[in-house]
DOLUM-731039 format. One line per 10 residues: number of its first residue (from 1); their letters; for each residue x, y, z of N, C-alpha, C. Coordinates in steps of 0.2 Angstrom, whole numbers, always signed. Example, Ala and Ser with C-alpha at 12.3 -4.5 7.8 and 13.67 -1.06 7.14 Angstrom:
// residues 2
1 = AS = +66/-28/+39/+62/-22/+39/+66/-16/+39 ~ +64/-11/+35/+68/-5/+36/+64/+0/+39
END
This chain:
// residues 282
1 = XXXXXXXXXX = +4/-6/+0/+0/+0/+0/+4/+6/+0 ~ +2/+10/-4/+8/+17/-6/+3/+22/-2 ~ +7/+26/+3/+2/+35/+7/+5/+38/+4 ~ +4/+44/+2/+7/+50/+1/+4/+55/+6 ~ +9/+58/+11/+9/+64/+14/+10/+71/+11 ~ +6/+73/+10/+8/+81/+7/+10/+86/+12 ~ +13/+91/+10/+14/+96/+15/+20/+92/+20 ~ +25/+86/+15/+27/+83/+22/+35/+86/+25 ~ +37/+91/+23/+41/+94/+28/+40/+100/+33 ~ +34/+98/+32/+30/+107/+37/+30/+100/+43
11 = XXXXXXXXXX = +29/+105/+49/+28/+100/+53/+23/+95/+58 ~ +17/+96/+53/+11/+92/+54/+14/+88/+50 ~ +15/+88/+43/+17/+80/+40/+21/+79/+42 ~ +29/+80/+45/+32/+78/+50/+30/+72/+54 ~ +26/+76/+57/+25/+73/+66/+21/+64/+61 ~ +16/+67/+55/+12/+62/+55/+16/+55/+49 ~ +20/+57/+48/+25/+51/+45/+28/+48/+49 ~ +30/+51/+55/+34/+47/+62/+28/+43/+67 ~ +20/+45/+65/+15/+41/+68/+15/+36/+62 ~ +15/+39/+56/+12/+30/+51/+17/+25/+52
21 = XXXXXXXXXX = +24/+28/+53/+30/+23/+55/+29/+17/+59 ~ +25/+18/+63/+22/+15/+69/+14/+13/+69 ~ +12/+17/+65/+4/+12/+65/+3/+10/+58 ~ +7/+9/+54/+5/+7/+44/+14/+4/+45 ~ +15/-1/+48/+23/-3/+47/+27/-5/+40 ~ +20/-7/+37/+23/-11/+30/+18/-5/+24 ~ +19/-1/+24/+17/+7/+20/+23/+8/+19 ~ +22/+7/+7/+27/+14/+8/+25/+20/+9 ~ +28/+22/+11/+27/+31/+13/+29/+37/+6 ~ +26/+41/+6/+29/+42/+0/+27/+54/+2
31 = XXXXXXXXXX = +31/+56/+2/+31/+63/+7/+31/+69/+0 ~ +27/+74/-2/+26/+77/-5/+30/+84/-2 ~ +35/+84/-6/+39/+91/-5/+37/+98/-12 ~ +41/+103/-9/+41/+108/-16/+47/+105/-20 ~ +52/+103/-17/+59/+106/-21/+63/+100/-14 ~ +68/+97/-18/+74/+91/-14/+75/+94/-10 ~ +78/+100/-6/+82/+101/-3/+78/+98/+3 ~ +71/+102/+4/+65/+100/+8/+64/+94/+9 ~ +65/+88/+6/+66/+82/+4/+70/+78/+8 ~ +75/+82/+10/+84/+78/+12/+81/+75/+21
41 = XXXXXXXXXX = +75/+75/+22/+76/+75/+30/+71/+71/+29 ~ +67/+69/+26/+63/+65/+26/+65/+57/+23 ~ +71/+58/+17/+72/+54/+14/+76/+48/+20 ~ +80/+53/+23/+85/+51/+30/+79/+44/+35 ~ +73/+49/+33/+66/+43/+38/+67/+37/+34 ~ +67/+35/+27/+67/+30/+24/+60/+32/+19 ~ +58/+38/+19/+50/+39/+15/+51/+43/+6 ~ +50/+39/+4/+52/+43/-4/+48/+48/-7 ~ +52/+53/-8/+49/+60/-11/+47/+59/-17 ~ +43/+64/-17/+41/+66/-23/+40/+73/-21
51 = XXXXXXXXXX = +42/+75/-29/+40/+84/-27/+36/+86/-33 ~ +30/+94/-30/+25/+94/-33/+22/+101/-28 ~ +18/+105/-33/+15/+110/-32/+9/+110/-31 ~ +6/+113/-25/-2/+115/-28/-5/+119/-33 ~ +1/+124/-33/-1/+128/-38/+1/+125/-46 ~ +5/+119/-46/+6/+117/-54/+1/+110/-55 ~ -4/+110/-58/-7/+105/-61/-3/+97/-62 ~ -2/+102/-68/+4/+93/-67/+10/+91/-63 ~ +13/+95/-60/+19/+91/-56/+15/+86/-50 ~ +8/+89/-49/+1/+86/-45/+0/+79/-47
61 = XXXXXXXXXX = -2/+78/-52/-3/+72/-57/+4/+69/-57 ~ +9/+71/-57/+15/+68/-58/+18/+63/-49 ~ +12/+68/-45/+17/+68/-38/+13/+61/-36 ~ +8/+61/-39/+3/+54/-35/+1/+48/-39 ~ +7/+49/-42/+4/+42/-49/+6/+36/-44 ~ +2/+31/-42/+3/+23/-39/+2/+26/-32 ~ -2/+33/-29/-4/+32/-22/-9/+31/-21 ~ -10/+24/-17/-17/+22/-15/-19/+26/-10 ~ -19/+30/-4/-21/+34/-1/-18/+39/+2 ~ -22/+45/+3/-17/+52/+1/-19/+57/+5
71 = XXXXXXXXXX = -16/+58/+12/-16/+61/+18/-15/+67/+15 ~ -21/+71/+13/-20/+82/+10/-23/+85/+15 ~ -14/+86/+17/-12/+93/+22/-16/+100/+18 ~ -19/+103/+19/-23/+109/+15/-18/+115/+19 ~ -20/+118/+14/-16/+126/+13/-21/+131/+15 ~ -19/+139/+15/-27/+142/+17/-25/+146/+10 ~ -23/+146/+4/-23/+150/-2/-29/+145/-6 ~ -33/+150/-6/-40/+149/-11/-38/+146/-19 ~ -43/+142/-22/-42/+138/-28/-37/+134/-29 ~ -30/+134/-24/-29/+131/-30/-26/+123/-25
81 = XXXXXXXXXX = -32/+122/-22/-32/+114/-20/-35/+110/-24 ~ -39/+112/-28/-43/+109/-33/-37/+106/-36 ~ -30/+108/-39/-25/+102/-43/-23/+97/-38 ~ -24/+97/-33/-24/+92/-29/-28/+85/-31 ~ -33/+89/-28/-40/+85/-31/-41/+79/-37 ~ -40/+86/-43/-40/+82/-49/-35/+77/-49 ~ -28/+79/-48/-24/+74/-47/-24/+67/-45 ~ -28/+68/-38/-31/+63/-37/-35/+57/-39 ~ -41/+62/-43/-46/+58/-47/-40/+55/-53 ~ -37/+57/-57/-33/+54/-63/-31/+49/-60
91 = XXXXXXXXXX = -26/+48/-53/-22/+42/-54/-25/+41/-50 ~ -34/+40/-48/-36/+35/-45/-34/+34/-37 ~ -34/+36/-34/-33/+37/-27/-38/+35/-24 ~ -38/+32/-22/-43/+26/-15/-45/+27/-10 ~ -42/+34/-7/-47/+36/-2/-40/+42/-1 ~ -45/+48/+2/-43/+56/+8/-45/+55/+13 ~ -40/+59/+16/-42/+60/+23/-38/+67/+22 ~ -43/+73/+23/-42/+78/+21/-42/+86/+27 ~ -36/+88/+28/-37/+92/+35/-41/+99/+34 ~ -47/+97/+36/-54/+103/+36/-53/+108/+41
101 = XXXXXXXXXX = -58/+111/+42/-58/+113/+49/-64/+113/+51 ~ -65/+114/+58/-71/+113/+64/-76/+118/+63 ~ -79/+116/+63/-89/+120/+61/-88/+126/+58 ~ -86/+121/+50/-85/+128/+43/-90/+131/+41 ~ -97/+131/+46/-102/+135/+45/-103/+144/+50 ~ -97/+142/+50/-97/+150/+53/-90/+152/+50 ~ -88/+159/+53/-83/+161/+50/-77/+159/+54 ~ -71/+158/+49/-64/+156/+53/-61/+160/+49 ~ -59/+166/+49/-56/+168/+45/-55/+170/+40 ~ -61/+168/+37/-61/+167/+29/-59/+160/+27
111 = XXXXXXXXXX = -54/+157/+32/-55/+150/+30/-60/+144/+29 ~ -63/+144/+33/-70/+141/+32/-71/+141/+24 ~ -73/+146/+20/-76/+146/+12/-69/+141/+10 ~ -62/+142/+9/-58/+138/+7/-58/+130/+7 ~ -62/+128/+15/-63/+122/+16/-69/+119/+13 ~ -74/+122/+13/-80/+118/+11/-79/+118/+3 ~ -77/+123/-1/-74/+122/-6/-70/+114/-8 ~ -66/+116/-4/-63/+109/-5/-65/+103/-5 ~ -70/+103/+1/-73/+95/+3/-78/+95/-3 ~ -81/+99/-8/-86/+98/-11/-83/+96/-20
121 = XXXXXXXXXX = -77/+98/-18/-73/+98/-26/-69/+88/-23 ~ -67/+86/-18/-68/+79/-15/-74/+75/-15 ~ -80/+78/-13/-84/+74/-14/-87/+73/-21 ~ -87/+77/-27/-86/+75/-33/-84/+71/-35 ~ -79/+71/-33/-74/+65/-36/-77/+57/-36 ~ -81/+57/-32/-82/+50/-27/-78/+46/-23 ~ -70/+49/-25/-65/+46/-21/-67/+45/-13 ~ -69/+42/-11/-71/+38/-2/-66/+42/+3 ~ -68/+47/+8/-63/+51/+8/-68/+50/+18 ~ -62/+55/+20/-65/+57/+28/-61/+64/+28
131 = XXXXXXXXXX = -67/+68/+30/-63/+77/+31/-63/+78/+40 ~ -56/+80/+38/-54/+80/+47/-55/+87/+48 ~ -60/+88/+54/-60/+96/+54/-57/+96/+59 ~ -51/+98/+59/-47/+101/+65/-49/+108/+67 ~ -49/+109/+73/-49/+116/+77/-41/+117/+76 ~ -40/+123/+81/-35/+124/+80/-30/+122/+84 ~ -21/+125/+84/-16/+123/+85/-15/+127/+94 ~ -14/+124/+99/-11/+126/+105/-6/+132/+104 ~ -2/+129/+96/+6/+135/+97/+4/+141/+97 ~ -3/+141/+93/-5/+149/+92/-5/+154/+95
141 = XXXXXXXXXX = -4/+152/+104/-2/+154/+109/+5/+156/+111 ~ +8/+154/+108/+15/+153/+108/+17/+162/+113 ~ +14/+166/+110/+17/+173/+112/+16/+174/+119 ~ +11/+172/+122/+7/+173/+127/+12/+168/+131 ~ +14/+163/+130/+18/+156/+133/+24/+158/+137 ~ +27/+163/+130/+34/+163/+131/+35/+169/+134 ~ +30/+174/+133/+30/+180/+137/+30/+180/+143 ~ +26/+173/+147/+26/+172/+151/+32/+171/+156 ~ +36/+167/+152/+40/+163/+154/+47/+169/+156 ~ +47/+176/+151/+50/+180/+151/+49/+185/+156
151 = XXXXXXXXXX = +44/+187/+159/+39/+190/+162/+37/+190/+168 ~ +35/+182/+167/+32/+180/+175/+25/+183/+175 ~ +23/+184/+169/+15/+191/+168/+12/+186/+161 ~ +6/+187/+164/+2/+185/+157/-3/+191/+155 ~ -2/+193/+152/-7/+199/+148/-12/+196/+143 ~ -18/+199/+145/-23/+196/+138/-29/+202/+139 ~ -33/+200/+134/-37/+206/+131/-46/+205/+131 ~ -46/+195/+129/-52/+194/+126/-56/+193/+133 ~ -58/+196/+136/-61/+194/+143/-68/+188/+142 ~ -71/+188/+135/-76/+185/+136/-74/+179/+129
161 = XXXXXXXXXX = -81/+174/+129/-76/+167/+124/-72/+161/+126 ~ -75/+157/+119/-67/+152/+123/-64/+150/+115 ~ -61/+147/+117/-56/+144/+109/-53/+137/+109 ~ -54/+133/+104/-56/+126/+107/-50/+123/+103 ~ -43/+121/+104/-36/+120/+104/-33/+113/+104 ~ -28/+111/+102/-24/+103/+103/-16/+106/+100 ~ -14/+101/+103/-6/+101/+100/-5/+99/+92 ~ -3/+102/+90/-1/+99/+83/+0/+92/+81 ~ +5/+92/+85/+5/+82/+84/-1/+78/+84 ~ -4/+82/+91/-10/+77/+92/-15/+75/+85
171 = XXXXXXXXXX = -15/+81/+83/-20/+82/+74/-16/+78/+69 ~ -10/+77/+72/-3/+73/+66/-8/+67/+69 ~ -6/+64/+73/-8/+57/+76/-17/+55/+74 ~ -20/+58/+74/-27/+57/+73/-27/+58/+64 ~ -23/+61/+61/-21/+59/+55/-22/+54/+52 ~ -14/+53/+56/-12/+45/+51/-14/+40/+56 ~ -18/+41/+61/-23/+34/+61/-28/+33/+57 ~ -31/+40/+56/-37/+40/+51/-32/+35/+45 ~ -28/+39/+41/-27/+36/+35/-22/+30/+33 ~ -18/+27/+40/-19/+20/+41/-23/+15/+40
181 = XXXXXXXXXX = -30/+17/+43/-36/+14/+43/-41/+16/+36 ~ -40/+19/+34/-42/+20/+29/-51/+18/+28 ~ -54/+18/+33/-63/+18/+32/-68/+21/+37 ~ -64/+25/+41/-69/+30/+44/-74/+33/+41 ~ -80/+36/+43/-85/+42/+41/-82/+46/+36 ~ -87/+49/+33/-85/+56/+30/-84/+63/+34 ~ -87/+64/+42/-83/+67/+44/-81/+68/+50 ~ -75/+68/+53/-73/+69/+62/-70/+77/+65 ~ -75/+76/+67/-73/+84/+71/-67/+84/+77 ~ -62/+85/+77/-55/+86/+80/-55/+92/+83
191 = XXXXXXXXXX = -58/+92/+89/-56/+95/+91/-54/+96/+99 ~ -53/+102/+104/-51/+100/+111/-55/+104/+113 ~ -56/+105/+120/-59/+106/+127/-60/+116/+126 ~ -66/+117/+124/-65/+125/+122/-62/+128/+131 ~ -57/+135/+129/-53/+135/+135/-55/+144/+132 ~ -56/+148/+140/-56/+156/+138/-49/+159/+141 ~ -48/+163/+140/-41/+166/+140/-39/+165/+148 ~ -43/+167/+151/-43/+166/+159/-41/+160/+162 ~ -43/+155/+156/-40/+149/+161/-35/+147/+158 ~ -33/+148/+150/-25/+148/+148/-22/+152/+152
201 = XXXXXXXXXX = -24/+157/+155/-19/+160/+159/-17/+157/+165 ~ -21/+153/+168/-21/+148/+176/-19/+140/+170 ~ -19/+140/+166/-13/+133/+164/-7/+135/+163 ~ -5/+142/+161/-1/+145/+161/+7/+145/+166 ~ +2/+145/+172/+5/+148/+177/+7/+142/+181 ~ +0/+135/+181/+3/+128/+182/+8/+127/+179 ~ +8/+127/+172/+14/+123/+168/+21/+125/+169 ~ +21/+133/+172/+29/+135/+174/+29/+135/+182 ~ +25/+135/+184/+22/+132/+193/+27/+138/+196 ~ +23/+141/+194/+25/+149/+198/+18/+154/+198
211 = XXXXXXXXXX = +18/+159/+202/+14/+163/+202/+16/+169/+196 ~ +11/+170/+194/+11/+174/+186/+4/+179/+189 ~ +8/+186/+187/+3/+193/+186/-1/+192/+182 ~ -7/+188/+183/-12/+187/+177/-17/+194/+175 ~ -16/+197/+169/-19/+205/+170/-24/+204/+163 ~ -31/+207/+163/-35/+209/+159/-31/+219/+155 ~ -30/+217/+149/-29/+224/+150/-32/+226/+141 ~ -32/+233/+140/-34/+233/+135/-31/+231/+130 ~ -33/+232/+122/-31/+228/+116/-29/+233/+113 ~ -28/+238/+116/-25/+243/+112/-17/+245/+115
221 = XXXXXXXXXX = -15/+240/+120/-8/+241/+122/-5/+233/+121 ~ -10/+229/+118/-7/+221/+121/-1/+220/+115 ~ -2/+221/+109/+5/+221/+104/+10/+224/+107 ~ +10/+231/+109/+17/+235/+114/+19/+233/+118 ~ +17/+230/+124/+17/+225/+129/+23/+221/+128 ~ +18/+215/+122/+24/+209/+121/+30/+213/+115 ~ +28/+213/+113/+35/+215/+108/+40/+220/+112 ~ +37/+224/+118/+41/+229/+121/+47/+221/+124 ~ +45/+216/+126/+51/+210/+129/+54/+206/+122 ~ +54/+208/+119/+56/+203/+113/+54/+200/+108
231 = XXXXXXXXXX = +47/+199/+111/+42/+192/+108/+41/+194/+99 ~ +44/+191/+97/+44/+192/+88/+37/+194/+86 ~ +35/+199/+82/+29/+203/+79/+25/+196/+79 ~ +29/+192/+73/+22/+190/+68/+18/+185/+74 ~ +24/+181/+80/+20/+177/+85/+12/+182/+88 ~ +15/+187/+88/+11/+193/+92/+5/+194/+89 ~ +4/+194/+82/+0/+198/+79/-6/+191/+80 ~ -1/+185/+79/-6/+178/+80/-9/+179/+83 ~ -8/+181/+90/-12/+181/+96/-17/+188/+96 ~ -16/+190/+93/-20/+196/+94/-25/+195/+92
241 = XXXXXXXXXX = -24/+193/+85/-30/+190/+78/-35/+185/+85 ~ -29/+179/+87/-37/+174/+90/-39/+175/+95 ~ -37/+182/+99/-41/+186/+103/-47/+188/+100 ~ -46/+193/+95/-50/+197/+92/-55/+192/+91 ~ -53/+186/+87/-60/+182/+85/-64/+176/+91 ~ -59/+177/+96/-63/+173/+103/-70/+179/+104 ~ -66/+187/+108/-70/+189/+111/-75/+193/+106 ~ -75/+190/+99/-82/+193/+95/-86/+187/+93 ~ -85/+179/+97/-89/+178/+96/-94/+173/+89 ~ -99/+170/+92/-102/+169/+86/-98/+164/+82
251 = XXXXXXXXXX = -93/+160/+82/-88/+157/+78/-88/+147/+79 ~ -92/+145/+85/-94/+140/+86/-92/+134/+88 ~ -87/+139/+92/-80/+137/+98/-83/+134/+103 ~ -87/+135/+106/-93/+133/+111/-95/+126/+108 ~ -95/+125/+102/-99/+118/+100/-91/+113/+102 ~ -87/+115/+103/-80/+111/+100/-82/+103/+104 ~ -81/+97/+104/-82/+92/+107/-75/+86/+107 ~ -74/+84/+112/-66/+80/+112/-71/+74/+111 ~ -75/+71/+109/-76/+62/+108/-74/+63/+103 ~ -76/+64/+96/-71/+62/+91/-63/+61/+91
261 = XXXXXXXXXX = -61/+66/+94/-53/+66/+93/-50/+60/+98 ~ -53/+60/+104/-51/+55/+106/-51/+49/+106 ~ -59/+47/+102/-61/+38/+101/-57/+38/+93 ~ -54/+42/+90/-46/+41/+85/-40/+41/+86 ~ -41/+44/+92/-33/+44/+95/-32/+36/+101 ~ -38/+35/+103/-37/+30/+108/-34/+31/+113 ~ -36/+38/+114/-31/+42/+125/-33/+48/+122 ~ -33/+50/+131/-36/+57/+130/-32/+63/+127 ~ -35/+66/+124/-30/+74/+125/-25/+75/+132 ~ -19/+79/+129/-15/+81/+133/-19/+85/+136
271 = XXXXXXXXXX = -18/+88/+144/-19/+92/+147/-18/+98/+147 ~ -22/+105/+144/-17/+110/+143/-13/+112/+146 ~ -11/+113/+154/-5/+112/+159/+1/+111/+155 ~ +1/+103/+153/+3/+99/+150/+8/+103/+144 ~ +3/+102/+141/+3/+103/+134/+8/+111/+131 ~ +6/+116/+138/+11/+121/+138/+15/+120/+138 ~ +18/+116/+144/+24/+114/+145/+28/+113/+141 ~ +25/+108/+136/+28/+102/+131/+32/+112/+127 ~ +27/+116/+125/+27/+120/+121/+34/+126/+124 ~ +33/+125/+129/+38/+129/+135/+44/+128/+134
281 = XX = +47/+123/+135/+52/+116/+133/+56/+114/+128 ~ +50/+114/+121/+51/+114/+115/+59/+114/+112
END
């Protein structure tokens, strides 16, 4: 049986090639890069590259000739996963397990339209498929984490809301079980425990086990704040963004549920405590 991982030197296909390793043992693996060089780390795994663009139709068609099942890491640039797709449908592809996101009936950003686009240009195809609606990434916090850790202060802004979160890996690992197994549902909602800034801020301060300034302050000093210690813009601006869209709401974070994710994983979610840590440590 041949997988192809796309997006496999980003670090979702990473982590999820190091899971197939272990749950698909006699899989060849097969890792979708842009260009070798990206390539070199994976091949060191024992998994054979192939390189290939979303944006280029054919290097698409070129990249998946003889994979029977095709683990599509999704991008957030609009149209042009359809050559994925199609590529797919040519060389016959046998089944997707394709990274969605979690209740694309409200807004994510704009990413939501991107995603249901896609599941409906997959369910076309009639390739037998399962859409993994991931929420989102723990790292996303990342600023808030390290700021802390810098600090001994947690500053945050969204006083109301929650936001429903997992480690990276964990979404790797629910992955390539999904596409190990190859016959789940058409769709599993991946998601974690909706958390409000409040009580990241009290996991926060467990995970480094020390007492932390934990302050409500306005949104109009929270960027100046972190950046005035260090903390790199773009981390900054991340958290600003999934502040803004926690404390407005209406986005359907509240809905999030951990049964799915974890009757795939087979154990529970990491604990955010936990899970900071890991991120703390990193």
């Amino acid at each position: 049986m041949n997988i192809m991982i796309t997006g496999a030197s980003g670090e979702y296909g990473n982590y999820a090639i190091d899971y197939l390793k272990k749950f698909a043992p006699e899989a060849n693996l097969f890792g979708l890069v842009r260009n070798e060089t990206k390539g070199e780390v994976l091949k060191a795994k024992g998994v054979s590259v192939r390189i290939g663009d979303y944006t280029d139709a054919n290097s698409m068609i070129d990249a998946l000739k003889g994979i029977d099942r095709l683990l599509f890491v999704s991008v957030s640039r609009p149209n042009i996963q359809q050559n994925v797709v199609q590529a797919a449908q040519v060389n016959h592809v046998k089944y997707i397990a394709y990274t969605s996101i979690s209740h694309p009936e409200y807004s994510k950003f704009g990413l939501e339209t991107i995603h249901k686009q896609t599941e409906n240009w997959i369910k076309e195809t009639g390739i037998p498929h399962t859409f993994l609606r991931n929420s989102w990434y723990t790292e996303l916090n990342q600023a808030l984490f390290d700021y802390a850790v810098k600090t001994r202060q947690f500053p945050y802004f969204a006083k109301e809301g929650n936001l429903s979160f997992a480690l990276k890996r964990e979404y790797a690992e629910a992955g390539a079980r999904v596409i190990a197994n190859g016959n789940y549902g058409e769709v599993l909602d991946l998601a974690g425990e909706p958390k409000s800034y409040h009580q990241i801020a009290f996991a926060t301060q467990e995970a480094l086990n020390t007492k932390l300034d934990i302050e409500e302050i306005p949104a109009s000093k929270f960027v100046s704040t972190l950046e005035s210690s260090g903390i790199p813009a773009q981390w900054v601006s991340v958290s600003e963004a999934y502040q803004e869209y926690t404390l407005k709401g209406n986005n359907g974070e509240d809905k999030a549920d951990t049964a799915d994710f974890e009757k795939i994983l087979g154990h529970p979610l990491m604990n955010l405590s936990s899970a900071i840590k890991e991120l703390i440590n990193k």
